[in-house]
N, CA, C and O atoms as a CHARMM CRD file, in Angstrom:
* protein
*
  360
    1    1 UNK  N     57.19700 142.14700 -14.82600 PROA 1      0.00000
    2    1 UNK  CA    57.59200 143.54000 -14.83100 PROA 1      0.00000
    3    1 UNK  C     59.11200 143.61800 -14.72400 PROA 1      0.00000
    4    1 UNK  O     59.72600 142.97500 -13.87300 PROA 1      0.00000
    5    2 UNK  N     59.63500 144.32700 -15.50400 PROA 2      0.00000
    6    2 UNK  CA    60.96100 144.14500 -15.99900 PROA 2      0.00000
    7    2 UNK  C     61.55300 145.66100 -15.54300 PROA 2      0.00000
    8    2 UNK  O     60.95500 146.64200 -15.98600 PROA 2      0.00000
    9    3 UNK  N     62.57500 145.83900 -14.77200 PROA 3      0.00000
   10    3 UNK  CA    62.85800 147.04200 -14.86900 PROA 3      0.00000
   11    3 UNK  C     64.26200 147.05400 -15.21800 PROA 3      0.00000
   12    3 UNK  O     65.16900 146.40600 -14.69500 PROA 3      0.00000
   13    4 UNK  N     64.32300 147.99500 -16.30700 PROA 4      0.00000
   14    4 UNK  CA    66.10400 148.14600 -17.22300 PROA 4      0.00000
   15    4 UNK  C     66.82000 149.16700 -16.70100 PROA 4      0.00000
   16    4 UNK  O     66.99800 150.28300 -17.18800 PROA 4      0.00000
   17    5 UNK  N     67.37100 148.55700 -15.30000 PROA 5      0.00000
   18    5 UNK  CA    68.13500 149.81200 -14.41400 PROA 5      0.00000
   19    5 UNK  C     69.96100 149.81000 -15.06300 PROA 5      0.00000
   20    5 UNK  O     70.45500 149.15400 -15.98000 PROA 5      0.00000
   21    6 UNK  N     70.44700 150.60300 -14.33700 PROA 6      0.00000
   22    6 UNK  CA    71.89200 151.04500 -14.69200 PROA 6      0.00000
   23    6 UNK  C     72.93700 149.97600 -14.42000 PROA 6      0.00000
   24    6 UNK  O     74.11800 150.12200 -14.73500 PROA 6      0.00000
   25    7 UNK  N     72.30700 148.56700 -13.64000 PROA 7      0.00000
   26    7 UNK  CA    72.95800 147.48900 -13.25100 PROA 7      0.00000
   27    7 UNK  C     72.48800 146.14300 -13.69200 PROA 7      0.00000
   28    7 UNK  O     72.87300 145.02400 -13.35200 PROA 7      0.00000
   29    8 UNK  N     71.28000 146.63500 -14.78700 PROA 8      0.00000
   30    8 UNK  CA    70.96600 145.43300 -15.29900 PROA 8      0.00000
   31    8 UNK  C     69.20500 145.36700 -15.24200 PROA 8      0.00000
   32    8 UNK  O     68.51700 146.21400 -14.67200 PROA 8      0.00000
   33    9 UNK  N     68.62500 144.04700 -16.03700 PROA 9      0.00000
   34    9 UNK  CA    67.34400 144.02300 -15.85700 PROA 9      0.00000
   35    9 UNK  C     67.08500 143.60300 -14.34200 PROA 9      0.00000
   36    9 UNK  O     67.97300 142.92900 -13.82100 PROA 9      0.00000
   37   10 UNK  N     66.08200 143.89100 -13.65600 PROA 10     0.00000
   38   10 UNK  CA    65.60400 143.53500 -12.34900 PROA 10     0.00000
   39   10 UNK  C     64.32400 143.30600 -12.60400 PROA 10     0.00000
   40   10 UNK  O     63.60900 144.13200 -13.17100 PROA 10     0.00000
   41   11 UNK  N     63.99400 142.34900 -12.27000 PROA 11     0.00000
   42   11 UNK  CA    62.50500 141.66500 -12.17100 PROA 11     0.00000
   43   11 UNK  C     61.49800 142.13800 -11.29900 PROA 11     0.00000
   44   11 UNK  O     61.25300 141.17800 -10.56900 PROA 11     0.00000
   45   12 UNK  N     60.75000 143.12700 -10.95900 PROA 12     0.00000
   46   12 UNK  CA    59.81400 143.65600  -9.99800 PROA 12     0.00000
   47   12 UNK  C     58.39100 142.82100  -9.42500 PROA 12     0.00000
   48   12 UNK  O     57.42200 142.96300  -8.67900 PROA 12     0.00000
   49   13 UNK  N     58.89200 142.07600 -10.14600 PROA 13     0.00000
   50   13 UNK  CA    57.36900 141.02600  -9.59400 PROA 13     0.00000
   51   13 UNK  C     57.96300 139.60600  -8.50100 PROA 13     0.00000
   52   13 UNK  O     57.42600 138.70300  -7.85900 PROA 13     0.00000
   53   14 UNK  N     58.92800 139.93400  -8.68900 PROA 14     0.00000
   54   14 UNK  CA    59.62200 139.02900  -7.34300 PROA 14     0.00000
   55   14 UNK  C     60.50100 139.62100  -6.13400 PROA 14     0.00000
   56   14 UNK  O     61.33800 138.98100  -5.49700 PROA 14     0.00000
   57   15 UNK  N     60.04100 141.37900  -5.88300 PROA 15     0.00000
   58   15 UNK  CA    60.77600 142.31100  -4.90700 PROA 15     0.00000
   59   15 UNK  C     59.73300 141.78600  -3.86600 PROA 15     0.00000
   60   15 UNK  O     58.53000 141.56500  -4.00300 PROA 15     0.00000
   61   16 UNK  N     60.64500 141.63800  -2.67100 PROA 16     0.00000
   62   16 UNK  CA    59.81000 141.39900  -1.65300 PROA 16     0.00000
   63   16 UNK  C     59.81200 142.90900  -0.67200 PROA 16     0.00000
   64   16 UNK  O     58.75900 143.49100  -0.41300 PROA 16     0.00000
   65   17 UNK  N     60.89400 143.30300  -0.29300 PROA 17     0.00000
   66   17 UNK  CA    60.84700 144.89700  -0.23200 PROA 17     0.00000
   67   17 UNK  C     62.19500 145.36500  -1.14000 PROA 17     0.00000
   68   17 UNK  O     63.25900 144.89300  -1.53900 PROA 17     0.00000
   69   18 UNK  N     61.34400 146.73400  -1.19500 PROA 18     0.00000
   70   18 UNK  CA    61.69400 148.28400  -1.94700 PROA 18     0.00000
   71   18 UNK  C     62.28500 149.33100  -1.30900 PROA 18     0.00000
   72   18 UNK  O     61.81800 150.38600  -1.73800 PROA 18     0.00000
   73   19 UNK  N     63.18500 149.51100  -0.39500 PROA 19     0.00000
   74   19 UNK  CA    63.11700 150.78400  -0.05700 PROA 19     0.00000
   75   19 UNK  C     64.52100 151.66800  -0.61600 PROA 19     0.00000
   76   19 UNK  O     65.37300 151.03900  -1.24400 PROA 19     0.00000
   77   20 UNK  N     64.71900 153.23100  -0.34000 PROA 20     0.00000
   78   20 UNK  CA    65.98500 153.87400  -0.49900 PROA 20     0.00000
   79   20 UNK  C     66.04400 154.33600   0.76300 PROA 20     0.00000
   80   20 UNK  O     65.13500 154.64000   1.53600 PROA 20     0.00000
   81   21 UNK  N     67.63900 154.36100   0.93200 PROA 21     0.00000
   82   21 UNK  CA    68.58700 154.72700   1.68700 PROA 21     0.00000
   83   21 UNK  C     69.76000 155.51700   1.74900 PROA 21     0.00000
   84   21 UNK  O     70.44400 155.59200   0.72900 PROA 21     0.00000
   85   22 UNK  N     70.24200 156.34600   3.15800 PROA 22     0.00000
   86   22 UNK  CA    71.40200 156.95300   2.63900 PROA 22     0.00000
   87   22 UNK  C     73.05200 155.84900   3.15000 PROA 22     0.00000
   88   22 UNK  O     73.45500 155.28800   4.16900 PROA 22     0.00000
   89   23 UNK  N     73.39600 155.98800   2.12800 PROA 23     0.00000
   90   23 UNK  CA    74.47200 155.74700   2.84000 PROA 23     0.00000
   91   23 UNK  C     75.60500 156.65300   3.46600 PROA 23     0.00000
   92   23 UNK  O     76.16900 157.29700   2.58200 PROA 23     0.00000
   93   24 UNK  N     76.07300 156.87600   4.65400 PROA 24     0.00000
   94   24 UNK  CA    76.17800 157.32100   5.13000 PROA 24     0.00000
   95   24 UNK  C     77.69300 157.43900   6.34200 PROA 24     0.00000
   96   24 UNK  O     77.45300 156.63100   7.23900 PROA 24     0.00000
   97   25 UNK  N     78.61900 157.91600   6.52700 PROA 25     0.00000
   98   25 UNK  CA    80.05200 157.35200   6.86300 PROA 25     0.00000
   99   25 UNK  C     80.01200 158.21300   8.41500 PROA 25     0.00000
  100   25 UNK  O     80.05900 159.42900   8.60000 PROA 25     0.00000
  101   26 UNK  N     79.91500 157.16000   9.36200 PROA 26     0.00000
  102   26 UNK  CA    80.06200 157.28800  10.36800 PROA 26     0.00000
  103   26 UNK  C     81.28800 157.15600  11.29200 PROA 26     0.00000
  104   26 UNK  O     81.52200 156.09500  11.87100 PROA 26     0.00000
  105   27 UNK  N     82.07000 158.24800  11.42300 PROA 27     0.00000
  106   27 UNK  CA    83.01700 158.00000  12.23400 PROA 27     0.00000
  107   27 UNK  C     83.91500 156.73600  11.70200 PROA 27     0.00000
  108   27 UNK  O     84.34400 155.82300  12.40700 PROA 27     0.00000
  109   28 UNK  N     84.08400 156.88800  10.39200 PROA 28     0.00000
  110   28 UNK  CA    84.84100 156.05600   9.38100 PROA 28     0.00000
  111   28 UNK  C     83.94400 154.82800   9.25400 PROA 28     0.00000
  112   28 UNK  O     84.53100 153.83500   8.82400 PROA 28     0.00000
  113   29 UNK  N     82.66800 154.68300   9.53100 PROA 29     0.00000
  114   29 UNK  CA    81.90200 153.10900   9.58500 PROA 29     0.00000
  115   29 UNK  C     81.23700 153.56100   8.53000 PROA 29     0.00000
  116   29 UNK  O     81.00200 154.75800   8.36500 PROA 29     0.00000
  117   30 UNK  N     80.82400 152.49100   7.60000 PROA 30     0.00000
  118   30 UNK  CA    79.91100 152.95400   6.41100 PROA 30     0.00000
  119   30 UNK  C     78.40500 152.08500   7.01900 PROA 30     0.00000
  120   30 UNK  O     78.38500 151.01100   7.62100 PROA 30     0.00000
  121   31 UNK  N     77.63700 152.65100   6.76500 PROA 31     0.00000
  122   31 UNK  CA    76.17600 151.94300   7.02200 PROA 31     0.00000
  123   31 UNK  C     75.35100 152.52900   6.23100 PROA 31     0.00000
  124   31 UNK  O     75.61100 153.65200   5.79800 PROA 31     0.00000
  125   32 UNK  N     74.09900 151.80800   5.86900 PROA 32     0.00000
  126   32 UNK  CA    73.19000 152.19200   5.20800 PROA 32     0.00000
  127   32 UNK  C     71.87200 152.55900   5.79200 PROA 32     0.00000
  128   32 UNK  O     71.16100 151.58700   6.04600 PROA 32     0.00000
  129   33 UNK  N     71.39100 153.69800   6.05800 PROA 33     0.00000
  130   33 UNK  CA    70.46700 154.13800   7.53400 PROA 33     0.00000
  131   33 UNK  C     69.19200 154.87900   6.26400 PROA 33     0.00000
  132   33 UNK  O     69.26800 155.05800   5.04900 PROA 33     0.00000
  133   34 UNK  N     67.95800 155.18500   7.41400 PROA 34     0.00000
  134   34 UNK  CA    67.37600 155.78300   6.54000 PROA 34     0.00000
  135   34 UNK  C     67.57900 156.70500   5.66300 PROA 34     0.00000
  136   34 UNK  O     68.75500 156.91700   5.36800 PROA 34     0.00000
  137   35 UNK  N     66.54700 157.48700   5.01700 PROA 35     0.00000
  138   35 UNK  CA    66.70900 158.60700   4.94500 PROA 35     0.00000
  139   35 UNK  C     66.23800 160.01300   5.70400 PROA 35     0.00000
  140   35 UNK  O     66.74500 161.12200   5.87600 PROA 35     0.00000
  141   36 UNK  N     64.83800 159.28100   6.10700 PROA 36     0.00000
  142   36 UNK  CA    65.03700 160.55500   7.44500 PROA 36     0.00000
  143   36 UNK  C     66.03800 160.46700   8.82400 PROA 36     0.00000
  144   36 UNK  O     66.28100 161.35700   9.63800 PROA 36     0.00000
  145   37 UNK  N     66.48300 159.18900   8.78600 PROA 37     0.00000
  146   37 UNK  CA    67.41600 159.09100   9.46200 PROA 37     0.00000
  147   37 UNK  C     68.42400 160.23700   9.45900 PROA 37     0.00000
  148   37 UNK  O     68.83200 160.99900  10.33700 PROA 37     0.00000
  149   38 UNK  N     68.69600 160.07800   8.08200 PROA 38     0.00000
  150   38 UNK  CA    70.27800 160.53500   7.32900 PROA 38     0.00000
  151   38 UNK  C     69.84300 162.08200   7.50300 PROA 38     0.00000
  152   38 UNK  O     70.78200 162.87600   7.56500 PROA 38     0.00000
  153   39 UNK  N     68.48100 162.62800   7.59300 PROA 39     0.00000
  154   39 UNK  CA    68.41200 164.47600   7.02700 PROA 39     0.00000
  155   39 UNK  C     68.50700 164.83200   8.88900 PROA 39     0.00000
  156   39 UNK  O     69.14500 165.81800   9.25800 PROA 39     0.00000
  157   40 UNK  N     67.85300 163.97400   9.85500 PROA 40     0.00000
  158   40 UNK  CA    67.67900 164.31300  11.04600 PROA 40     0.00000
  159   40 UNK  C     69.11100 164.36400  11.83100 PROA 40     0.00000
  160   40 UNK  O     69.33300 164.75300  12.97800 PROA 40     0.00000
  161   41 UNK  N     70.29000 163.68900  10.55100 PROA 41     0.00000
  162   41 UNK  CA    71.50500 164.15400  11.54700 PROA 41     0.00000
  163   41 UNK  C     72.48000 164.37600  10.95300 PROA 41     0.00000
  164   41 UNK  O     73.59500 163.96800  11.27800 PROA 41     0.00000
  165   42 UNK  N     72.08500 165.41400   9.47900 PROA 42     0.00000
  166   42 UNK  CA    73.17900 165.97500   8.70300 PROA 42     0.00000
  167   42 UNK  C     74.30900 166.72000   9.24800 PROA 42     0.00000
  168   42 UNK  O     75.14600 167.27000   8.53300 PROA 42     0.00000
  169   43 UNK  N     74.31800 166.72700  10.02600 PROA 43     0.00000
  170   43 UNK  CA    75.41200 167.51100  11.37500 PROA 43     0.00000
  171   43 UNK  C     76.60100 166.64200  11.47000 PROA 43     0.00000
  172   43 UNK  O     77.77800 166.97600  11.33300 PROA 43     0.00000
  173   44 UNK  N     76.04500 165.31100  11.76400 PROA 44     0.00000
  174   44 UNK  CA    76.87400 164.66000  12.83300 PROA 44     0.00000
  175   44 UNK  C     77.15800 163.60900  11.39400 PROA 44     0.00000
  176   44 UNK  O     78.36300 163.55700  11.14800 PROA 44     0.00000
  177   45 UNK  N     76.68200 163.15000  10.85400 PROA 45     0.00000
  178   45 UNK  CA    76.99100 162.12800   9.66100 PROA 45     0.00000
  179   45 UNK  C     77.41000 162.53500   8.05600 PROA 45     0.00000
  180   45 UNK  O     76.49500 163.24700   7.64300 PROA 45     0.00000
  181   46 UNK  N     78.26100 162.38700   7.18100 PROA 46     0.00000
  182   46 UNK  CA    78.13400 162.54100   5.80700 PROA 46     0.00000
  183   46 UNK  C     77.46700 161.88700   4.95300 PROA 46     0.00000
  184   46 UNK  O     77.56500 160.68900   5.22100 PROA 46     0.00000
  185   47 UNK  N     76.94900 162.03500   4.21700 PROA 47     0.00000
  186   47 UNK  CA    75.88900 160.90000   3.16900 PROA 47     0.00000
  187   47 UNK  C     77.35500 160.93900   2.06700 PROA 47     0.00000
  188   47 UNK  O     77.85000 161.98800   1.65500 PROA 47     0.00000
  189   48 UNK  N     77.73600 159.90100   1.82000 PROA 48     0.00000
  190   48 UNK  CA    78.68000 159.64700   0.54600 PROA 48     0.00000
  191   48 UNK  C     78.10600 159.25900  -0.07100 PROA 48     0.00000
  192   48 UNK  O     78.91900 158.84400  -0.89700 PROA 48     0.00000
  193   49 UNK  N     76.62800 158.84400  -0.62800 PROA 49     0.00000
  194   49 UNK  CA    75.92100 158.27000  -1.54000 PROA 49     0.00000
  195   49 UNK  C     74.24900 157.53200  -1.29400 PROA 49     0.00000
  196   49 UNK  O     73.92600 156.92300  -0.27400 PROA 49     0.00000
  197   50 UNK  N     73.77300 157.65900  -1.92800 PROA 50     0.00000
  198   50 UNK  CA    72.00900 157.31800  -2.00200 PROA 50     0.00000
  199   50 UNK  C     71.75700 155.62000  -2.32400 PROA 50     0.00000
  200   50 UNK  O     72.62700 155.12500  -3.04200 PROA 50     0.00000
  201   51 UNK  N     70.97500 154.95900  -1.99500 PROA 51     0.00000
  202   51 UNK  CA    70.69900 153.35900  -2.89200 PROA 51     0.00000
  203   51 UNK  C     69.25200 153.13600  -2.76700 PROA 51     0.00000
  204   51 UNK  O     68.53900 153.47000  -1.82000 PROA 51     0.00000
  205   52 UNK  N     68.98600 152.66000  -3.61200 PROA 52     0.00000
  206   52 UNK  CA    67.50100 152.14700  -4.00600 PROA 52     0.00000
  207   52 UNK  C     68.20500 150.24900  -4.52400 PROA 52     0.00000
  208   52 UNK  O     68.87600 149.67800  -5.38400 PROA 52     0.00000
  209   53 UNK  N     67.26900 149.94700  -2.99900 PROA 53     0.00000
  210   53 UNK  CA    67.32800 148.38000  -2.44500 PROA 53     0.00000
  211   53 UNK  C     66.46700 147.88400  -2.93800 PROA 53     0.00000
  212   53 UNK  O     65.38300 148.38300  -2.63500 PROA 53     0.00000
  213   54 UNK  N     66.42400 146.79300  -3.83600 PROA 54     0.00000
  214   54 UNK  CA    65.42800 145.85000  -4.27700 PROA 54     0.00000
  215   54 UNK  C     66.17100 144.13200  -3.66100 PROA 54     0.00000
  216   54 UNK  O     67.13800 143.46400  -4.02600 PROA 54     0.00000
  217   55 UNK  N     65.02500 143.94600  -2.50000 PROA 55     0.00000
  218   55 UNK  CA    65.41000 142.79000  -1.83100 PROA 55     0.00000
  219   55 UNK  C     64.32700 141.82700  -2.02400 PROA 55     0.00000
  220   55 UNK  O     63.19300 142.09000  -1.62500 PROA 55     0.00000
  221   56 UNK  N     64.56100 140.90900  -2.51300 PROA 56     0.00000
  222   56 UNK  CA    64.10100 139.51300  -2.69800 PROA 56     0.00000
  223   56 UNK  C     63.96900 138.39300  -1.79700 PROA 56     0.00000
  224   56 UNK  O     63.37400 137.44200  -2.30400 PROA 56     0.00000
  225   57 UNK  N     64.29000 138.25800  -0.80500 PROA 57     0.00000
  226   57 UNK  CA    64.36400 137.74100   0.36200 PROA 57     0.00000
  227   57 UNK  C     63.48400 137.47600   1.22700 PROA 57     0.00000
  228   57 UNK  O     63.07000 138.19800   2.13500 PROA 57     0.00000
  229   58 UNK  N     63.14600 136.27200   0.90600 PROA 58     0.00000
  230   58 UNK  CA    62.05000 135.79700   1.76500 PROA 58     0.00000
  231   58 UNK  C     62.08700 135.83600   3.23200 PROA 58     0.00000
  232   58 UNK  O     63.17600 135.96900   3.79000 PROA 58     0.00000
  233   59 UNK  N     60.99900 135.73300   3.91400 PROA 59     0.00000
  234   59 UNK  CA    61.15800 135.79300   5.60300 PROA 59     0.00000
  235   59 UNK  C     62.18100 134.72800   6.28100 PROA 59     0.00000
  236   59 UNK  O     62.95800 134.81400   7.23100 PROA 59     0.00000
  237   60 UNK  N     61.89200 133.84700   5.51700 PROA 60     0.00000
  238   60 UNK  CA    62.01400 132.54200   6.15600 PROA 60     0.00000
  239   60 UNK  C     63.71100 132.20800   5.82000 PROA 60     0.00000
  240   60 UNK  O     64.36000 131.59500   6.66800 PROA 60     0.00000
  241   61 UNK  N     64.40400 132.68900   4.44200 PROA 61     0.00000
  242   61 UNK  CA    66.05600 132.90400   4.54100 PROA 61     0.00000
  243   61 UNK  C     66.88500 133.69300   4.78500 PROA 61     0.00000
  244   61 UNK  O     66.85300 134.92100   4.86100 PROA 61     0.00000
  245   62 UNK  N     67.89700 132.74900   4.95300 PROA 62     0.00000
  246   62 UNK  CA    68.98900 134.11500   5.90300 PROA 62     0.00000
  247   62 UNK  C     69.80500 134.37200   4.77300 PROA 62     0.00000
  248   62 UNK  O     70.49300 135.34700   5.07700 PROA 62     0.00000
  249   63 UNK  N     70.03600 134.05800   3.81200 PROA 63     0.00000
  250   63 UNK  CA    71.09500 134.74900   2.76900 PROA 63     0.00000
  251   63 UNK  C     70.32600 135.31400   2.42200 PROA 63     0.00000
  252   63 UNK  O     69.14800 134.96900   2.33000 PROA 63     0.00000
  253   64 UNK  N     71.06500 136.90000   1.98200 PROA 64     0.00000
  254   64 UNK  CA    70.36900 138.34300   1.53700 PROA 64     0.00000
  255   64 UNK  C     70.30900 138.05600  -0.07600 PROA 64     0.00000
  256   64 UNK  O     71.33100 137.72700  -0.67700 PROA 64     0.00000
  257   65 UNK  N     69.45900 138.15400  -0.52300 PROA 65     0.00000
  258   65 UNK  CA    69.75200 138.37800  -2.26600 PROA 65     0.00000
  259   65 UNK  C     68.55600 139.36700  -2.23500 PROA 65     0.00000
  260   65 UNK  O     67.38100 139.27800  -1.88000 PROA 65     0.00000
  261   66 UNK  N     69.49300 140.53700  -2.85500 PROA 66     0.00000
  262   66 UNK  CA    69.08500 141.60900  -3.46600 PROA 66     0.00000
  263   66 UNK  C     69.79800 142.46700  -4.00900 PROA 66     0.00000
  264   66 UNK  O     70.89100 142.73100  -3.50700 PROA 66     0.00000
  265   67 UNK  N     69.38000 143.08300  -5.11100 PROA 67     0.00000
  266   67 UNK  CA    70.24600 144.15000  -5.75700 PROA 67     0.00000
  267   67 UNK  C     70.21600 145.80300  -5.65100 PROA 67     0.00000
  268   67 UNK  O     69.04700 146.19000  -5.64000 PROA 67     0.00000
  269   68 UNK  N     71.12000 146.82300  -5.57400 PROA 68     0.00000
  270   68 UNK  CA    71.34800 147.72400  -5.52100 PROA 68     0.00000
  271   68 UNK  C     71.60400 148.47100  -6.00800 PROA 68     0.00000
  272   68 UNK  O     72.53600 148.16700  -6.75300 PROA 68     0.00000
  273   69 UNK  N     71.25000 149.74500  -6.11900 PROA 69     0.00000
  274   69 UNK  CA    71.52500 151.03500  -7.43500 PROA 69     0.00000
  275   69 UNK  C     71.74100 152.02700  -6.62400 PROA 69     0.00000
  276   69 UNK  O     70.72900 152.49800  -6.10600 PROA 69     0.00000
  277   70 UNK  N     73.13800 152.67900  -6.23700 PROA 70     0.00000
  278   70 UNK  CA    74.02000 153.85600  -5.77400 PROA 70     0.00000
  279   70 UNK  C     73.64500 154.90700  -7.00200 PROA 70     0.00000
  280   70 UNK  O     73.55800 154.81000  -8.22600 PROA 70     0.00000
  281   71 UNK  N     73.47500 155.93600  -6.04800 PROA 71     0.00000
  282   71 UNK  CA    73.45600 157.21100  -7.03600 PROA 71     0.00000
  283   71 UNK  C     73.71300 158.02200  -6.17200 PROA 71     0.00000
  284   71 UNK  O     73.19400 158.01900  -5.05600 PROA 71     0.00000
  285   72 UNK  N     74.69500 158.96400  -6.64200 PROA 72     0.00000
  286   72 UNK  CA    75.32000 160.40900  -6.31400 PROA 72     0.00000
  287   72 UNK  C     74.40300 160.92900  -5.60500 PROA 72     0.00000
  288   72 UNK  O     74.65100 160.64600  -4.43300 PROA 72     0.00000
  289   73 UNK  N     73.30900 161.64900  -5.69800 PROA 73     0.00000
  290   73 UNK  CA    72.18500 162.87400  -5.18700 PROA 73     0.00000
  291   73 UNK  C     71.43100 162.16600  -5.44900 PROA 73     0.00000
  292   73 UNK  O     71.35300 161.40900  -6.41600 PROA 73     0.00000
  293   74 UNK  N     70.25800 162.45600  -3.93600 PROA 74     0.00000
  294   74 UNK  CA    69.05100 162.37500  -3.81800 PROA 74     0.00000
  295   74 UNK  C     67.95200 162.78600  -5.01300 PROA 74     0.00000
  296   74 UNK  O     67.00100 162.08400  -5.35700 PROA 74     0.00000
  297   75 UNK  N     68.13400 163.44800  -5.29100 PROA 75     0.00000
  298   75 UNK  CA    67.48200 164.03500  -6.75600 PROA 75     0.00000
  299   75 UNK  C     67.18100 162.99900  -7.80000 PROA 75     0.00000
  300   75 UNK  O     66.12000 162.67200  -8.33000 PROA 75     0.00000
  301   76 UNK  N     69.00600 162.37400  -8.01500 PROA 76     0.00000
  302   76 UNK  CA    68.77400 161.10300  -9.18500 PROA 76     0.00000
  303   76 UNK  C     67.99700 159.75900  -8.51200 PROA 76     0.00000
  304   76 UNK  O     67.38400 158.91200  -9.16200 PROA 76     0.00000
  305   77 UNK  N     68.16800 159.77800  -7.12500 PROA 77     0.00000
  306   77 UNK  CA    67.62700 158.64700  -6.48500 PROA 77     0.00000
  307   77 UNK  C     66.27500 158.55200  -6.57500 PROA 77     0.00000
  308   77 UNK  O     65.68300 157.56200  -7.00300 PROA 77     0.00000
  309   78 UNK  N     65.54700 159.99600  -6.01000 PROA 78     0.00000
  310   78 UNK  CA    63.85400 160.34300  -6.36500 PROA 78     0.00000
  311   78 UNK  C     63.58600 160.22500  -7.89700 PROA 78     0.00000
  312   78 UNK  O     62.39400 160.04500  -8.14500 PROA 78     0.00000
  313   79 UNK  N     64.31700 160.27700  -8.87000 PROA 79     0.00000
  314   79 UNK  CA    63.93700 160.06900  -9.96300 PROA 79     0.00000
  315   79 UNK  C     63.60900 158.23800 -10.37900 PROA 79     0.00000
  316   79 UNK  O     62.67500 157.63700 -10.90900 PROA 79     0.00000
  317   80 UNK  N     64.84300 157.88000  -9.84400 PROA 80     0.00000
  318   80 UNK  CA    64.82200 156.30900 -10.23500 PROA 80     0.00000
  319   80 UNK  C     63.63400 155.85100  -9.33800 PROA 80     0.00000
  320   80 UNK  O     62.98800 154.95100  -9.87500 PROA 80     0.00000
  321   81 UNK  N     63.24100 156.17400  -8.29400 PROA 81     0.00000
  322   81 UNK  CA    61.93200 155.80300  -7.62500 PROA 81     0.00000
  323   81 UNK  C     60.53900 156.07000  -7.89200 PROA 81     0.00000
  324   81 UNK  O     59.46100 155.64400  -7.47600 PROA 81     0.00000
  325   82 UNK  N     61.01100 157.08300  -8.88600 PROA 82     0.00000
  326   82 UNK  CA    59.30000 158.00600 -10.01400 PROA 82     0.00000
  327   82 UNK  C     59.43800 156.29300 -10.66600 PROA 82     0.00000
  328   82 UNK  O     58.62400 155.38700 -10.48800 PROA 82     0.00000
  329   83 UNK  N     60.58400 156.24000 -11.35700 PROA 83     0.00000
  330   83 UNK  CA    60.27700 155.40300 -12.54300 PROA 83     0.00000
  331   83 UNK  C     60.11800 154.19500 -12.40400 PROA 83     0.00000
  332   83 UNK  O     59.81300 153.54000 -13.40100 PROA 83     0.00000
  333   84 UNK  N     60.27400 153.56200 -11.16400 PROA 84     0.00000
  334   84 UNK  CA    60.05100 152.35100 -10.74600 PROA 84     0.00000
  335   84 UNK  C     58.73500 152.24500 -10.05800 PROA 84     0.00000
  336   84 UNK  O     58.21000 151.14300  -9.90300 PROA 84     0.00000
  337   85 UNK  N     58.03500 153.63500  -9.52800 PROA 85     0.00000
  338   85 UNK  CA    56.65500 153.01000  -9.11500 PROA 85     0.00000
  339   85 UNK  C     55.82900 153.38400 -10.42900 PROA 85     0.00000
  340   85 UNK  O     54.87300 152.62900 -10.60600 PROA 85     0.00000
  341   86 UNK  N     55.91900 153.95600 -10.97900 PROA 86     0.00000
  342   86 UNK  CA    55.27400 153.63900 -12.65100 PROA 86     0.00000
  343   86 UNK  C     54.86800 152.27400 -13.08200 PROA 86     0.00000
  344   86 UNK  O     54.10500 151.96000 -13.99500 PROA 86     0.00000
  345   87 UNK  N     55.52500 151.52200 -12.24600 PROA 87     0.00000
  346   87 UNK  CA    55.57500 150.18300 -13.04600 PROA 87     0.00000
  347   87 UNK  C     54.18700 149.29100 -12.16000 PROA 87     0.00000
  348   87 UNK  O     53.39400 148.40200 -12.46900 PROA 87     0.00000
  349   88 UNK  N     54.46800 150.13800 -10.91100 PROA 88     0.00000
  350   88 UNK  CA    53.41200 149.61600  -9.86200 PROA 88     0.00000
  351   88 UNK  C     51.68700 149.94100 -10.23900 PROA 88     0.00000
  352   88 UNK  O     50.66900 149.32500  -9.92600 PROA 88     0.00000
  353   89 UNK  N     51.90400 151.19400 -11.04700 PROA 89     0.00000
  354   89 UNK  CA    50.45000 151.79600 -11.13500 PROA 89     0.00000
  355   89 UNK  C     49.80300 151.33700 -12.12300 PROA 89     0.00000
  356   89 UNK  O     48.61600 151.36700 -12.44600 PROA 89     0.00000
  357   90 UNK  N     50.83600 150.85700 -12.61900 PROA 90     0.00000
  358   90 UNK  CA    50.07300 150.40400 -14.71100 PROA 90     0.00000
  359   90 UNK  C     49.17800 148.93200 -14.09800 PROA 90     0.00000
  360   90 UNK  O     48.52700 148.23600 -14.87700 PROA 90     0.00000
């Protein structure tokens, strides 16, 4: 399962987890926190940007390999996540 994202092909049959996130600028710190994280403290945090994490990373290693897709609004982010579990249902 091949997915032809905005950063390239990504292989979906070797994601070990999937999730999106906000990223989010804390008191000048950038981190990547949930997203109900991110709505439960739109007050106190800015979201500068959305990512949909495809991590490959087995339990057992400590180097991270996985790839990432930033998008502006939540909107484009829920979209790229329609089109990637499409791939799950077929």
């Amino acid at each position: 399962m091949i997915y032809n994202s905005k950063i390239g092909e990504i292989e979906l049959s070797k994601v070990i987890r999937l999730y999106p996130a906000a990223v989010v600028d804390v008191d000048g710190e950038i981190a990547q926190m949930s997203l109900e994280w991110a709505d439960m403290n739109s007050k106190k945090v800015t979201v500068a940007s959305y990512v949909l994490v495809f991590d490959f990373t087995l339990p057992s290693e400590k180097i991270r390999d996985k790839k990432e897709i930033y998008f502006e609004t939540k909107d484009e982010l829920f979209l790229a996540m329609q089109e990637v579990a499409q791939f799950f249902q077929e």
